[in-house]
C-alpha positions in Angstrom: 111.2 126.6 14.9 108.5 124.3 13.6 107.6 120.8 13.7 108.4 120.4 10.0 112.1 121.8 10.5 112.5 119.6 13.3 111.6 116.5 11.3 113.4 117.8 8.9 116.7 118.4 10.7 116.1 115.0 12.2 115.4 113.0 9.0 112.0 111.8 10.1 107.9 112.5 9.1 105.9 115.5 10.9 103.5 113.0 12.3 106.6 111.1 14.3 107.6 114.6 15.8 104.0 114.9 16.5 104.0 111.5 18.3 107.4 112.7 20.4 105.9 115.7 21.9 102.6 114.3 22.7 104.6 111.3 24.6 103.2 108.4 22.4 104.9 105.1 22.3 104.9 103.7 18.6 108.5 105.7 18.4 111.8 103.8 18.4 113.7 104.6 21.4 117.0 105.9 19.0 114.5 108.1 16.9 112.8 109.7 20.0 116.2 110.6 21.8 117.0 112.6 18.2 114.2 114.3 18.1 113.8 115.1 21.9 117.4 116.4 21.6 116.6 118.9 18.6 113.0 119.6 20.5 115.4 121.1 23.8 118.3 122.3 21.4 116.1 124.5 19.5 113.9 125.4 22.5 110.7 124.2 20.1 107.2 125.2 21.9 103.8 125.0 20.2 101.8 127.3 19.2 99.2 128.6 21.3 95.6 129.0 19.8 93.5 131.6 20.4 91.6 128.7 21.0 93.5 127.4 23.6 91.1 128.4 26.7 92.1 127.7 30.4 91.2 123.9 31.4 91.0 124.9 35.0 93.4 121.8 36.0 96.8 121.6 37.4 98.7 118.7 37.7 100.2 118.2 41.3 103.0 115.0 41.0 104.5 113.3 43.8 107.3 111.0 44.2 105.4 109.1 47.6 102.8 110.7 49.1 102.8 108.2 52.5 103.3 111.1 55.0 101.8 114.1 56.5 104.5 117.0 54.6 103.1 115.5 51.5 99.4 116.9 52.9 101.2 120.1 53.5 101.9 120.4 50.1 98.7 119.3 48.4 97.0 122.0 50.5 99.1 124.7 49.7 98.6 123.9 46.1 94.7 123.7 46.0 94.8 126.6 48.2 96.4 128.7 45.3 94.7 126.8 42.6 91.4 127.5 44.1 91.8 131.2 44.4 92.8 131.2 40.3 89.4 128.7 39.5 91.4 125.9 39.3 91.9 122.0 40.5 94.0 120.2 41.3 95.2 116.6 39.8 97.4 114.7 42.0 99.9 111.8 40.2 102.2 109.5 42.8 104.8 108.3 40.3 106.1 105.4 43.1 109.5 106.7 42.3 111.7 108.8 43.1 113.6 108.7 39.5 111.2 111.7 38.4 107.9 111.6 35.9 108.7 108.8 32.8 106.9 107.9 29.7 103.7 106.5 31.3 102.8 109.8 33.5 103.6 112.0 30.4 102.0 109.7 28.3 98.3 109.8 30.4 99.5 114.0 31.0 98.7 113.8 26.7 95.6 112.5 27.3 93.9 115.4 28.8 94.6 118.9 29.0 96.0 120.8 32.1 96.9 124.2 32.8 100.4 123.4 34.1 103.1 120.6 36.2 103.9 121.1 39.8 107.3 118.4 40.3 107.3 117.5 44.1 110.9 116.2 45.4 111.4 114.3 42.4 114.3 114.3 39.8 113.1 115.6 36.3 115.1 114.3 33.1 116.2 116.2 30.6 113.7 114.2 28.0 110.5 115.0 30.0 111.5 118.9 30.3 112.0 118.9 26.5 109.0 117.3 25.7 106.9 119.5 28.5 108.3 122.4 26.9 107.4 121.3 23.3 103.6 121.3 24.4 104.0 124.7 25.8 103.1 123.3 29.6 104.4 125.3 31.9 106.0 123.3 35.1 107.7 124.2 38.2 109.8 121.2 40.8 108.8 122.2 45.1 112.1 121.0 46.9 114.1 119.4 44.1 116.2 116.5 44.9 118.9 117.4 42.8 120.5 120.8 41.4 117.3 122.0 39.3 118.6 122.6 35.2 119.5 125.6 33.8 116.1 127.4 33.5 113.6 125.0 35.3 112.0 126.7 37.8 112.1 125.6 41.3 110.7 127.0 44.4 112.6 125.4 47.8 113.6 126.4 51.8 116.6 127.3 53.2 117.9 124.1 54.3 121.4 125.4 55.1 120.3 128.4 57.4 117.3 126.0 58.9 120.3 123.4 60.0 122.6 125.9 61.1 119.8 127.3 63.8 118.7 124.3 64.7 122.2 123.4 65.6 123.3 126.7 67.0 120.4 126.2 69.5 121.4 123.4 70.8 124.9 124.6 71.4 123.3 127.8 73.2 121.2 125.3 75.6 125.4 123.5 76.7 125.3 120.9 74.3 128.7 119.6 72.7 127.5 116.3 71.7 125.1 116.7 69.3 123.8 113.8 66.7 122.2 114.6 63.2 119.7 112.4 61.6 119.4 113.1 57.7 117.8 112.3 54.9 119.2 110.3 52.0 122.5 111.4 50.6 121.5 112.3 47.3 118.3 114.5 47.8 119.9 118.3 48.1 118.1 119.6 50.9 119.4 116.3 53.0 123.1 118.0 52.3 122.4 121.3 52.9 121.0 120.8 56.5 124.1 118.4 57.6 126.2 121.2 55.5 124.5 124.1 58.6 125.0 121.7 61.0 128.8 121.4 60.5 129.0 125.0 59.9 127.5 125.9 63.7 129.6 123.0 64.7 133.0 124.5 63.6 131.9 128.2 63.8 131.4 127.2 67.8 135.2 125.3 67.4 134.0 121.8 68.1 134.4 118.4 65.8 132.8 117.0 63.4 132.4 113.6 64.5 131.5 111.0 61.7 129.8 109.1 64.2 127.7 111.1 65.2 126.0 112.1 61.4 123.4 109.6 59.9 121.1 108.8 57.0 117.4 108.5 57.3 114.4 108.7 54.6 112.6 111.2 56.5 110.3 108.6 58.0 109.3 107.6 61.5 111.0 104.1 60.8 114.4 105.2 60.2 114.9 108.1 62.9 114.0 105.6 65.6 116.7 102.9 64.5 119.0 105.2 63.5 117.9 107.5 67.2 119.0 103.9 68.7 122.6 103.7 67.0 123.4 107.3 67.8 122.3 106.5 71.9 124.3 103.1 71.4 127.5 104.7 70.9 129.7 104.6 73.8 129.5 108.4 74.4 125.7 108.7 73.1 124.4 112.5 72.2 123.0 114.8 74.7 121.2 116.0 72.1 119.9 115.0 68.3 119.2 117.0 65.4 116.9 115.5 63.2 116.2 116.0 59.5 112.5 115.5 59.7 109.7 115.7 62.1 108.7 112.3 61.5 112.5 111.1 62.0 112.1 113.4 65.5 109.0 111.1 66.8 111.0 108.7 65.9 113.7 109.7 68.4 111.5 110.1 70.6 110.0 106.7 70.5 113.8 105.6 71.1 114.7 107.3 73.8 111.5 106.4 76.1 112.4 102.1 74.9 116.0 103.2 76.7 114.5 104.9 79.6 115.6 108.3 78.9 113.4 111.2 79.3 113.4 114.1 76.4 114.0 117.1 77.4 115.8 115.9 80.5 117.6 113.4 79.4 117.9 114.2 75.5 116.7 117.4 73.9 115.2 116.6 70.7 114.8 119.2 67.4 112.6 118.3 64.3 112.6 120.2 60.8 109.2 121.3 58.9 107.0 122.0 61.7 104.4 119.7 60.4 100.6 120.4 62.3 101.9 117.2 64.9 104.8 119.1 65.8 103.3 121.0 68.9 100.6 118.4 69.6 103.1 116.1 70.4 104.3 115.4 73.5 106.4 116.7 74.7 105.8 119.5 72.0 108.4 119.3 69.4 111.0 122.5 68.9 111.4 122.4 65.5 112.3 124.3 62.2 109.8 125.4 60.8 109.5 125.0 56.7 107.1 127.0 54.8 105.0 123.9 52.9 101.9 125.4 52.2 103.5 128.4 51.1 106.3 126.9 48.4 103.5 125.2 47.2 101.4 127.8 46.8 103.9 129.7 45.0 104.7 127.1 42.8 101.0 126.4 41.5 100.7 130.3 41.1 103.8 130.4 39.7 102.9 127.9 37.0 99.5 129.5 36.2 100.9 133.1 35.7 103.4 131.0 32.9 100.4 129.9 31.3 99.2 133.6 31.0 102.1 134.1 29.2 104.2 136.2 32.3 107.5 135.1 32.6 109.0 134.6 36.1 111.5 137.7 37.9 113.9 134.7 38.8 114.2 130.7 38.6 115.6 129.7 42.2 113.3 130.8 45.4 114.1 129.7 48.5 111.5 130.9 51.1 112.9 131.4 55.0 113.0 128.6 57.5 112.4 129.5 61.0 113.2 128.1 64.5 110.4 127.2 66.3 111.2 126.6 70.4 108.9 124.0 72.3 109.4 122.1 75.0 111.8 119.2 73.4 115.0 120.9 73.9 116.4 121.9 77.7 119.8 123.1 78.7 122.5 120.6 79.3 123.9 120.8 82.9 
């Protein structure tokens, strides 16, 4: 398939084609969705050069960047793209509706060797278009159900909720709060998805009450720490989505006089470098960052050497971590 059978099909010039899969704007916005749609329909990729030499860049895009797992992630990927030669460009898009028409329109500007996604939604139009420029691209922890051959690289959420759950019912606990993340980010559901499975597999409740949303930040695990110890039978214990929504507990419990372990045990998710320096230390579930990243950035520069990937879906293993924020309930 070639740009002048895609204009063809489409009724339009080569140069407007040429315009749509280099992102520029002088396209209406009816003509661009008909050729973006025949671009992904006939899986259209350009031709590679012999000319076409490494630029030694890979583009690293976030959603937000305002925390420390987002550090996690920029390491792991200049880690990997050091050891192939390569930088790293970081983009914060200030959104979490994925990259639009500006990003891919300054991506066309310059070259770069590949697209690492970072918890961000990717439309159908920017994978089409991505693809038409032969840029290889991989999404780390996808907010949504990746598409049909986008490659995506993850944790698994479900099993990382279930142990952090079932350890808390080994310590006693029966109560047990959960702090998430928002409802329509994946990972958020799989983790309240293994905490309702230890929850029945152990025959207790499901409480409504007892589950709430966060965004993963300090902010919003201490007021939403404060609802769960407001109820009229609080938590012994709370399960919470993040490590930042953990110190966020934390900082809860001590404004209500209550101790943690003693009073409150406390579990985190991602094991982020404060985890064990806090205090107390924070048991945790440990996500591998650095390493998803890693294998995403590798992942994306192997596609640009022309291997294609064994599969489309990893999820590498979470792990319990046990500190000192979780006791047994007496």
């Amino acid at each position: 398939m070639t740009i002048a059978l895609i204009a063809e099909e489409a009724g339009v010039s080569i140069p407007t084609v040429s315009k749509v899969i280099n992102g520029r704007p002088e396209v209406a916005p009816a003509t661009r969705h008909r050729v973006e749609r025949l671009l992904q329909e006939h899986g259209y990729q350009r031709r590679i050069s012999q000319d076409d030499t490494p630029a030694g860049l890979v583009d690293l895009v976030f959603a937000e960047i305002e925390s420390p797992w987002a550090m996690e992630i920029v390491r792991g990927a200049e880690s990997a793209a050091h050891e192939a030669g390569a930088s790293v460009v970081i983009s914060v898009l200030h959104t979490h509706a994925g990259p639009g028409r500006d990003w891919l329109e300054r991506l066309a500007a310059r070259r770069t060797d590949g697209v690492v996604i970072v918890a961000s939604r990717l439309s159908t139009g920017i994978q089409a278009q991505l693809s038409a420029r032969s840029l290889p691209f991989a999404v780390v922890d996808p907010e949504g159900e990746p598409a049909p051959g986008v490659i995506s690289v993850g944790a698994t959420n479900w099993n990382g909720g279930l142990a952090a759950t079932r350890h808390l019912l080994e310590l006693g606990h029966r109560r047990i709060g959960m702090i998430s993340g928002p409802a329509d980010m994946l990972c958020s559901q799989a983790r309240i998805d293994g905490y309702r499975a230890a929850l029945e597999t152990a025959g207790l409740p499901v409480v409504p009450d007892l589950i709430r949303r966060g965004t993963f930040l300090v902010e919003s695990g201490h007021d939403q720490g404060h609802a769960l110890l407001s109820l009229p039978e609080p938590p012994t214990a709370i399960f919470a989505g993040s490590d930042l929504m953990a110190f966020g507990v934390f900082e809860a419990a001590r404004q209500r006089g209550l101790r943690v372990p003693e009073d409150l045990s406390v579990v985190g998710f991602d094991d982020l470098p404060l985890a064990k320096s806090a205090w107390p230390p924070l048991t945790t579930v440990r996500q591998p960052l650095q390493e998803m990243a890693a294998l995403a950035t590798r992942t994306v520069l192997a596609m640009g050497h022309g291997e294609v990937p064994e599969t489309k879906r990893v999820e590498l293993a979470t792990e319990l971590i046990v500190r000192d924020s979780t006791a047994r309930y007496e």
